[in-house]
PyMOL Python script that loads the backbone (N, CA, C, O; Angstrom):
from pymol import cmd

cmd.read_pdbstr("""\
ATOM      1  N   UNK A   1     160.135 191.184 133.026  1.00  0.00           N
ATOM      2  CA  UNK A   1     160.932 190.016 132.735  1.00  0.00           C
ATOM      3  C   UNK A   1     162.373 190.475 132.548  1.00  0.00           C
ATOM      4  O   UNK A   1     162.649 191.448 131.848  1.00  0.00           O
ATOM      5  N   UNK A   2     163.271 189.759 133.183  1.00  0.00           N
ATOM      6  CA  UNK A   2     164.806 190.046 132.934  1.00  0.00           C
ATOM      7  C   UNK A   2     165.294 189.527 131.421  1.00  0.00           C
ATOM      8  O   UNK A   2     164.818 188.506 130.926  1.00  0.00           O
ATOM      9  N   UNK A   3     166.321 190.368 130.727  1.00  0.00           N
ATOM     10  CA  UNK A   3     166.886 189.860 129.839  1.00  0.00           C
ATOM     11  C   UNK A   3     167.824 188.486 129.923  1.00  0.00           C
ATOM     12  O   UNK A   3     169.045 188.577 129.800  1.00  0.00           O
ATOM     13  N   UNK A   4     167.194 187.267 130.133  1.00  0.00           N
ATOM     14  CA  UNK A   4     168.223 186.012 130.335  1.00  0.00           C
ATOM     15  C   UNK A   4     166.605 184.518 130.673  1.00  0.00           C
ATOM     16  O   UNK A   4     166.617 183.289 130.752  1.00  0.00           O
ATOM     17  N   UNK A   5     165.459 185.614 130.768  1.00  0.00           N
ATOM     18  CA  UNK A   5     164.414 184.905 131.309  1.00  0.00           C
ATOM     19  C   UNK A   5     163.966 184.132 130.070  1.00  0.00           C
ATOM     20  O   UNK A   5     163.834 184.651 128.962  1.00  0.00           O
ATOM     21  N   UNK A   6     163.771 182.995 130.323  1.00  0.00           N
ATOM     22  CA  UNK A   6     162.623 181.925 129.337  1.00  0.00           C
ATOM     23  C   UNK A   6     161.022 182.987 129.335  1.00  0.00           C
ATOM     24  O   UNK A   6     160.340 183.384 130.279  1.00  0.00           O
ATOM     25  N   UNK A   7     160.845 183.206 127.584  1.00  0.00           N
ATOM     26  CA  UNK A   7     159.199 183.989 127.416  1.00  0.00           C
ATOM     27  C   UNK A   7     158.494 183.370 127.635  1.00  0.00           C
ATOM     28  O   UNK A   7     158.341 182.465 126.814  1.00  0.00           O
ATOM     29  N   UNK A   8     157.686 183.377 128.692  1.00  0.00           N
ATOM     30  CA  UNK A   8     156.071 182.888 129.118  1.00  0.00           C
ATOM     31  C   UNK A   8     155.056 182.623 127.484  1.00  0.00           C
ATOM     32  O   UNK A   8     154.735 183.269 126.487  1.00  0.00           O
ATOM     33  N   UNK A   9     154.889 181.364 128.013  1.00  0.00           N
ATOM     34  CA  UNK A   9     153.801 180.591 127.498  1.00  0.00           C
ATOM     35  C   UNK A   9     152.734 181.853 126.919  1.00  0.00           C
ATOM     36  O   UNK A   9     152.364 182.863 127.519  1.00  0.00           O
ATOM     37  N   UNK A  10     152.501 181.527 125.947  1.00  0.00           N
ATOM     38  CA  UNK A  10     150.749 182.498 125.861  1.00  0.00           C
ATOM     39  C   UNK A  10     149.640 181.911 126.629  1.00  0.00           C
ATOM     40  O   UNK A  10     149.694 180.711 126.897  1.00  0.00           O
ATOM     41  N   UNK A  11     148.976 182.386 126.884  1.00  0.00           N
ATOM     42  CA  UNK A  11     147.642 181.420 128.205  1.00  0.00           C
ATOM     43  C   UNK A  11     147.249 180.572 127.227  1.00  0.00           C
ATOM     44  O   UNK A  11     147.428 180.753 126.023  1.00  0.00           O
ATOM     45  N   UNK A  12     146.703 179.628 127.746  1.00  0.00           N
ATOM     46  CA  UNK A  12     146.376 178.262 127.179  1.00  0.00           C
ATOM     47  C   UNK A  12     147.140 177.020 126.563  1.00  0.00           C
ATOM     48  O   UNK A  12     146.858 175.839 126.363  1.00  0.00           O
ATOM     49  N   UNK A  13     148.340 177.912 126.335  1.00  0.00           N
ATOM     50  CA  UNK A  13     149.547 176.720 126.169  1.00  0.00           C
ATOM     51  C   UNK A  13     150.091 176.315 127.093  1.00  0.00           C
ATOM     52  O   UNK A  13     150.174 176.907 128.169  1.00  0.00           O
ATOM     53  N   UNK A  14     150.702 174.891 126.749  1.00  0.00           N
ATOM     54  CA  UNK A  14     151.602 174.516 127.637  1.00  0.00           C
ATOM     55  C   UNK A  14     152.781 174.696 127.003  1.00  0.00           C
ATOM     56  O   UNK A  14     152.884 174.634 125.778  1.00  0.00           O
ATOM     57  N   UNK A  15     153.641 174.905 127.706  1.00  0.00           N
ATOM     58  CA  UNK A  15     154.842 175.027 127.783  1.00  0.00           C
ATOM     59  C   UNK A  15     155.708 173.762 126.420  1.00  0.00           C
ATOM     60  O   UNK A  15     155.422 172.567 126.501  1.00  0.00           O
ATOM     61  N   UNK A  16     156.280 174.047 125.776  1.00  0.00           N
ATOM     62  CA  UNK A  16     156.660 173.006 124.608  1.00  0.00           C
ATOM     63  C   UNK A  16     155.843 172.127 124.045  1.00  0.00           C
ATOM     64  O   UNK A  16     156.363 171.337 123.257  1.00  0.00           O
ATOM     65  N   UNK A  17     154.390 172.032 124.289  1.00  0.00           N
ATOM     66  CA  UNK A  17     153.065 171.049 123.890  1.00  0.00           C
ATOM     67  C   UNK A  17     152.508 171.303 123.255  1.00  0.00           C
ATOM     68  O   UNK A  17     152.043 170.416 122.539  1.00  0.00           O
ATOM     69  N   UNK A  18     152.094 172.788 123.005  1.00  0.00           N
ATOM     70  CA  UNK A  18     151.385 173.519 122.629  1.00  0.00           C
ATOM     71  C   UNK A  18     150.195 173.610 122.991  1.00  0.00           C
ATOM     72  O   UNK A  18     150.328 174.165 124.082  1.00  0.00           O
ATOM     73  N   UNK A  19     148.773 173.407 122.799  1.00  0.00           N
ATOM     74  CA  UNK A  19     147.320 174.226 123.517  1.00  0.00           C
ATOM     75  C   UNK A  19     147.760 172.784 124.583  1.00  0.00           C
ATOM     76  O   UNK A  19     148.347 171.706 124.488  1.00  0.00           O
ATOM     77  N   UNK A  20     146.886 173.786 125.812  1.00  0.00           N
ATOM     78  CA  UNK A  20     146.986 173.114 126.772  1.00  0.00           C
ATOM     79  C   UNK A  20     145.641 171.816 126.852  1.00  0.00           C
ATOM     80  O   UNK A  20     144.479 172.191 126.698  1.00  0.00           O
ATOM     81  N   UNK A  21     145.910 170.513 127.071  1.00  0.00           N
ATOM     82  CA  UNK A  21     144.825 169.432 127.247  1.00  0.00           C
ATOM     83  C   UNK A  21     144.284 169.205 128.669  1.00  0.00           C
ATOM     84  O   UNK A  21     144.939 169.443 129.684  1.00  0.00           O
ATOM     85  N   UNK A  22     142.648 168.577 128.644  1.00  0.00           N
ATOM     86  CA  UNK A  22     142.341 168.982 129.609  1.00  0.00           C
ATOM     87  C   UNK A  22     142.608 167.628 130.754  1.00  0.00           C
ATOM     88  O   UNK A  22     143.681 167.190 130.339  1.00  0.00           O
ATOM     89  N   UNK A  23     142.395 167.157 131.395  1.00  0.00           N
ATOM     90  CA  UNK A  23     143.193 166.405 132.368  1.00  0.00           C
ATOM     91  C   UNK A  23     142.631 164.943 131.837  1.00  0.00           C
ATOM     92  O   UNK A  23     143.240 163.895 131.624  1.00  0.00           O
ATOM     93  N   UNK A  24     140.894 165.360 131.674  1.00  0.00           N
ATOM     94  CA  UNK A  24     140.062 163.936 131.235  1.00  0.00           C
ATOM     95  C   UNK A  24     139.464 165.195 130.816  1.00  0.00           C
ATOM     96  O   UNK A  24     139.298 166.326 131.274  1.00  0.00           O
ATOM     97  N   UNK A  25     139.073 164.186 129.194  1.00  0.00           N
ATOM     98  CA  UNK A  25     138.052 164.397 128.476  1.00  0.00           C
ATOM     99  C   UNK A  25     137.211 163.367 127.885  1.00  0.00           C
ATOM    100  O   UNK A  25     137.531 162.618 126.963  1.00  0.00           O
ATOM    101  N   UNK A  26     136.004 163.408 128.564  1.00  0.00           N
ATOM    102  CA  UNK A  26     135.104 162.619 128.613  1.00  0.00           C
ATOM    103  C   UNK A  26     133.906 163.015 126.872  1.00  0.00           C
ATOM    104  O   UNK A  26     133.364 164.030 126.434  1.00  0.00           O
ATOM    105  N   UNK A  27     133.993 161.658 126.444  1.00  0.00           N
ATOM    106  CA  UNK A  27     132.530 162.240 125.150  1.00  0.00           C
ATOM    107  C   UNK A  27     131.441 161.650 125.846  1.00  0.00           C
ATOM    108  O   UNK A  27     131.582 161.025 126.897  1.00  0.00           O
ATOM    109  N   UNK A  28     130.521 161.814 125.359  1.00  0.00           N
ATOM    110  CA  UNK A  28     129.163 161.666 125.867  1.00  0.00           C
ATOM    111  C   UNK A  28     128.583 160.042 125.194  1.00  0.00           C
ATOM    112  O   UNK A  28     129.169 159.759 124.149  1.00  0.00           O
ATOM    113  N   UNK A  29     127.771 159.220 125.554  1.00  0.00           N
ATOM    114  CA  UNK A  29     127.756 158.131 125.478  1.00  0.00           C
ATOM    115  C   UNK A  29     126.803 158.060 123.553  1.00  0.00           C
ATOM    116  O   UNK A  29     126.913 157.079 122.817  1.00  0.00           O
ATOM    117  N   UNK A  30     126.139 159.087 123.256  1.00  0.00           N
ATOM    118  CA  UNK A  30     125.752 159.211 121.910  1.00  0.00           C
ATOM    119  C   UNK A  30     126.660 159.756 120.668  1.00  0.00           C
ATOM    120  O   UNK A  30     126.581 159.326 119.518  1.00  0.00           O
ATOM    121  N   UNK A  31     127.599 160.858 121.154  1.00  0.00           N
ATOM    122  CA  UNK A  31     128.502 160.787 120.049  1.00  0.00           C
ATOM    123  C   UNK A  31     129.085 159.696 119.832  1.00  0.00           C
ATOM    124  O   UNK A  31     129.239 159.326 118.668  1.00  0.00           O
ATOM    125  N   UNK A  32     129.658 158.739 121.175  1.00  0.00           N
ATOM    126  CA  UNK A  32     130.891 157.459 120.546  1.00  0.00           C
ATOM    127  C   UNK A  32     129.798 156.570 119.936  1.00  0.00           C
ATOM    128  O   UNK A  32     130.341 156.041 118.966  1.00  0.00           O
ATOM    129  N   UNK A  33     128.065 155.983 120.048  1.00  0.00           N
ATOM    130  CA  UNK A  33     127.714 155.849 119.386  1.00  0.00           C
ATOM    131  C   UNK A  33     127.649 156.120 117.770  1.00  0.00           C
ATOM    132  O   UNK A  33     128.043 155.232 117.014  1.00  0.00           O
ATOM    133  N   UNK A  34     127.213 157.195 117.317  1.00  0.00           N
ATOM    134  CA  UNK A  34     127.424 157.903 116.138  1.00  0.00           C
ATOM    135  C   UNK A  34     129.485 157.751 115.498  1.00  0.00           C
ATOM    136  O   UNK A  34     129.915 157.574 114.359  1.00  0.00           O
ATOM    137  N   UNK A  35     129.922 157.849 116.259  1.00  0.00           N
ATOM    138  CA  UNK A  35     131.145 157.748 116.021  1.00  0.00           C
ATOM    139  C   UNK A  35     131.712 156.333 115.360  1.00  0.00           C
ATOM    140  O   UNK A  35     132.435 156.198 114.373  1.00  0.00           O
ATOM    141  N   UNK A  36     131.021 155.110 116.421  1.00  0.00           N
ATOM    142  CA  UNK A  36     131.357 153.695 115.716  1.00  0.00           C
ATOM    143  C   UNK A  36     130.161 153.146 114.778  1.00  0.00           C
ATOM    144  O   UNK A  36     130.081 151.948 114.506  1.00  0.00           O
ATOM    145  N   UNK A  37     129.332 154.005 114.351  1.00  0.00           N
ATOM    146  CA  UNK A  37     128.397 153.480 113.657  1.00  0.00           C
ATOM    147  C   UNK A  37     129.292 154.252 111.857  1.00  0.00           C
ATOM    148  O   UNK A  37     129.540 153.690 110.791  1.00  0.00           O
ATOM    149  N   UNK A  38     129.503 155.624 112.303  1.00  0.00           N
ATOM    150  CA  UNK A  38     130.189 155.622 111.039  1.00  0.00           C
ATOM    151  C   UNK A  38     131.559 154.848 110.800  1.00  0.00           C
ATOM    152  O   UNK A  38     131.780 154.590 109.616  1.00  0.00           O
ATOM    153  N   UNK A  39     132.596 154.399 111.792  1.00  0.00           N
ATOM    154  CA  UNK A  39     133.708 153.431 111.387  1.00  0.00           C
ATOM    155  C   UNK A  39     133.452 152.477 111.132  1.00  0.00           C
ATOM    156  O   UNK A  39     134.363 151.758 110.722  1.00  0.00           O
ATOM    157  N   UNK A  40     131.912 151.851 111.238  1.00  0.00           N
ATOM    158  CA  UNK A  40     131.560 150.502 110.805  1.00  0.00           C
ATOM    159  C   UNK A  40     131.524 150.815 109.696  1.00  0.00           C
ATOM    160  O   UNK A  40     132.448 150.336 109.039  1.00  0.00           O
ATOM    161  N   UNK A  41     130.383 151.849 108.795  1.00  0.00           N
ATOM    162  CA  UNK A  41     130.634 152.100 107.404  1.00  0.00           C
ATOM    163  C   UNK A  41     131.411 152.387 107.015  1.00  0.00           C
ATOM    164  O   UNK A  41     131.490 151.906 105.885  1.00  0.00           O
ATOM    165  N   UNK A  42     132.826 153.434 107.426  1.00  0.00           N
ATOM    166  CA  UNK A  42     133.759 152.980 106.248  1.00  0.00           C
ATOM    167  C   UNK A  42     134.276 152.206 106.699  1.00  0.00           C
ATOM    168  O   UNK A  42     135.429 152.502 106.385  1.00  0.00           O
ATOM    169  N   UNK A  43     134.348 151.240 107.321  1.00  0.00           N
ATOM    170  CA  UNK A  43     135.157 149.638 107.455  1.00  0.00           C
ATOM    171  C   UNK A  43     134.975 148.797 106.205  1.00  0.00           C
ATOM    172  O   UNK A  43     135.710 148.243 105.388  1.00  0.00           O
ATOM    173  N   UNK A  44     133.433 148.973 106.455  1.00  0.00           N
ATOM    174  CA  UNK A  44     132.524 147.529 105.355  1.00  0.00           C
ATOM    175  C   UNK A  44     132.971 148.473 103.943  1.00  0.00           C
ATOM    176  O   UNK A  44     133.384 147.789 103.006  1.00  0.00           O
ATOM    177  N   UNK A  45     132.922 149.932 103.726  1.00  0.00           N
ATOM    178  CA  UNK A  45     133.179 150.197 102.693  1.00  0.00           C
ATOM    179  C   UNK A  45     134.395 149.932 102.213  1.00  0.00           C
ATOM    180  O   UNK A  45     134.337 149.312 101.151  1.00  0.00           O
ATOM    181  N   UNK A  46     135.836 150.241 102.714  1.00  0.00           N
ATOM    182  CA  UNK A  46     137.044 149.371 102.860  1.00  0.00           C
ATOM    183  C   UNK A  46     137.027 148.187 101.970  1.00  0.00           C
ATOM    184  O   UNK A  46     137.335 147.903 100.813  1.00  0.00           O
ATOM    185  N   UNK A  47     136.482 147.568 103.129  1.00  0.00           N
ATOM    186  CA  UNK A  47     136.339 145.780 102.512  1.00  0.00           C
ATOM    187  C   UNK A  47     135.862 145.576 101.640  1.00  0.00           C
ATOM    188  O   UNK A  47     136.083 144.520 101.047  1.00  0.00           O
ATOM    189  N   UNK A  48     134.700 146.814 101.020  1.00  0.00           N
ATOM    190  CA  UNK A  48     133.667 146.314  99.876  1.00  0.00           C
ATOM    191  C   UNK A  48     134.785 146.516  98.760  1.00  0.00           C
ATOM    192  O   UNK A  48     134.687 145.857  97.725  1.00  0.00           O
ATOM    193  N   UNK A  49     135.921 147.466  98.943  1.00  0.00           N
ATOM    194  CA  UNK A  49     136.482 148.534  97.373  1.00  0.00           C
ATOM    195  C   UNK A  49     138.147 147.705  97.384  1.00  0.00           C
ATOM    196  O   UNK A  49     138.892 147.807  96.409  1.00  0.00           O
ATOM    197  N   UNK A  50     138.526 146.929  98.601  1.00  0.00           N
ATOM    198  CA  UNK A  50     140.042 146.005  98.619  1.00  0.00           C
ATOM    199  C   UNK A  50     139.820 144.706  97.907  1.00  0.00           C
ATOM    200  O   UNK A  50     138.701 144.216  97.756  1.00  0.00           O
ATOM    201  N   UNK A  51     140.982 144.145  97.457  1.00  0.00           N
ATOM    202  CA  UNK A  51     141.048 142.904  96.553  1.00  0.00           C
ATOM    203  C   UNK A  51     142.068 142.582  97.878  1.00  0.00           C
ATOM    204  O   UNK A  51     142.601 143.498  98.504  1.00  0.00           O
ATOM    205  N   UNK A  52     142.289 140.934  98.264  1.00  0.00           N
ATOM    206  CA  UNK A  52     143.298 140.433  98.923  1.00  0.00           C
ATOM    207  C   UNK A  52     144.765 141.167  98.677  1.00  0.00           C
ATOM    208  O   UNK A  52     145.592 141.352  99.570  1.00  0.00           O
ATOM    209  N   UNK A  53     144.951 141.619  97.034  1.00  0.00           N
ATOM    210  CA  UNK A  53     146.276 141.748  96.902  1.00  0.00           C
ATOM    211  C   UNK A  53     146.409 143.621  97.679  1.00  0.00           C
ATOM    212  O   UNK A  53     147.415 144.154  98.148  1.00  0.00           O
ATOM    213  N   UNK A  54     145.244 144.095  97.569  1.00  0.00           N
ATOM    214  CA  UNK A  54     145.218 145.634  98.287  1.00  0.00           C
ATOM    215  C   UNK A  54     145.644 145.330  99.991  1.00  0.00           C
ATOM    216  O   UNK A  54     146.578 145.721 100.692  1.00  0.00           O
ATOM    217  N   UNK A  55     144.585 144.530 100.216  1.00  0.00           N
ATOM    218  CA  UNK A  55     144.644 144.525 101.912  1.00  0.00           C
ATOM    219  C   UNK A  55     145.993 143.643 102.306  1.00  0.00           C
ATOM    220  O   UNK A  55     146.535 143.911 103.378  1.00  0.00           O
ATOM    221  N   UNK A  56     146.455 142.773 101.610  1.00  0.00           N
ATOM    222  CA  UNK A  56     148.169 142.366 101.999  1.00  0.00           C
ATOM    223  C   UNK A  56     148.955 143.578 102.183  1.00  0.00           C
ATOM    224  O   UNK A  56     149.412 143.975 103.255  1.00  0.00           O
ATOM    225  N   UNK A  57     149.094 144.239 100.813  1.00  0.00           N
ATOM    226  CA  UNK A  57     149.717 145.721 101.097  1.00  0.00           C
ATOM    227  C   UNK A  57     149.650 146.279 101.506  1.00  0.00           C
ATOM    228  O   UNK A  57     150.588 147.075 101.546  1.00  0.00           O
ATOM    229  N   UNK A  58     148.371 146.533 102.348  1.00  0.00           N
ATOM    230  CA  UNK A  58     147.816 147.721 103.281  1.00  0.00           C
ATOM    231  C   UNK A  58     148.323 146.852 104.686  1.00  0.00           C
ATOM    232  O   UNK A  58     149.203 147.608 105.097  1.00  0.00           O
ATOM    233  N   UNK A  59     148.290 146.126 105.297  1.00  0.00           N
ATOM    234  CA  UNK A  59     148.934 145.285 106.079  1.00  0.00           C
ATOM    235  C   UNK A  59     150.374 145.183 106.087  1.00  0.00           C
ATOM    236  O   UNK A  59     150.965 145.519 107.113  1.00  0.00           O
ATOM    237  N   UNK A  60     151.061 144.741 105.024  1.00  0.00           N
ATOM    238  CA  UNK A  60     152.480 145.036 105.062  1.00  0.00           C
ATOM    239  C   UNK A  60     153.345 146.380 105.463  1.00  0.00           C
ATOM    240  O   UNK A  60     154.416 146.522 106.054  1.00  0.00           O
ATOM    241  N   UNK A  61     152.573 147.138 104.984  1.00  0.00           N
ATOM    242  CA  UNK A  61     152.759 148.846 105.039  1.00  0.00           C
ATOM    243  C   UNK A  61     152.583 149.362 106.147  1.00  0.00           C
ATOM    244  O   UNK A  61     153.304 150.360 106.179  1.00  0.00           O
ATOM    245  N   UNK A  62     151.946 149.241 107.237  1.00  0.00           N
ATOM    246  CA  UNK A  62     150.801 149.376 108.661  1.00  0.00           C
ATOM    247  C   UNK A  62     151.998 149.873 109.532  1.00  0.00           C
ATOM    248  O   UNK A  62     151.824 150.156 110.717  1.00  0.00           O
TER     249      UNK A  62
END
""", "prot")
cmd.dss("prot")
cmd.show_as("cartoon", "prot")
cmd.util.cbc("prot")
cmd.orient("prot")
């Protein structure tokens, strides 16, 4: 490398991005299952532990 050259990436980075992403990344049709079955529980849990005056604020704030 010449003294004036931009230092090469380490492998797997991109260039100012940092780790490199893969073009498509696909999940498998049972994790996003498992995945929205737990955002349903903490959703309903959410809703179970907010008073109107929480979820205004949490809304205003967003």
């Amino acid at each position: 490398m010449k003294s004036g050259d931009a230092a090469e990436p380490a492998p797997g980075l991109h260039p100012g991005y940092g780790p490199a992403q893969p073009e498509t990344f696909e999940l498998g049709e049972d994790f996003l299952k498992v995945l929205l079955a737990i955002k349903w529980v903490e959703y309903r849990q959410f809703m179970g532990e907010v008073g109107e005056q929480d979820w205004r604020w949490y809304l205003s704030h967003a």
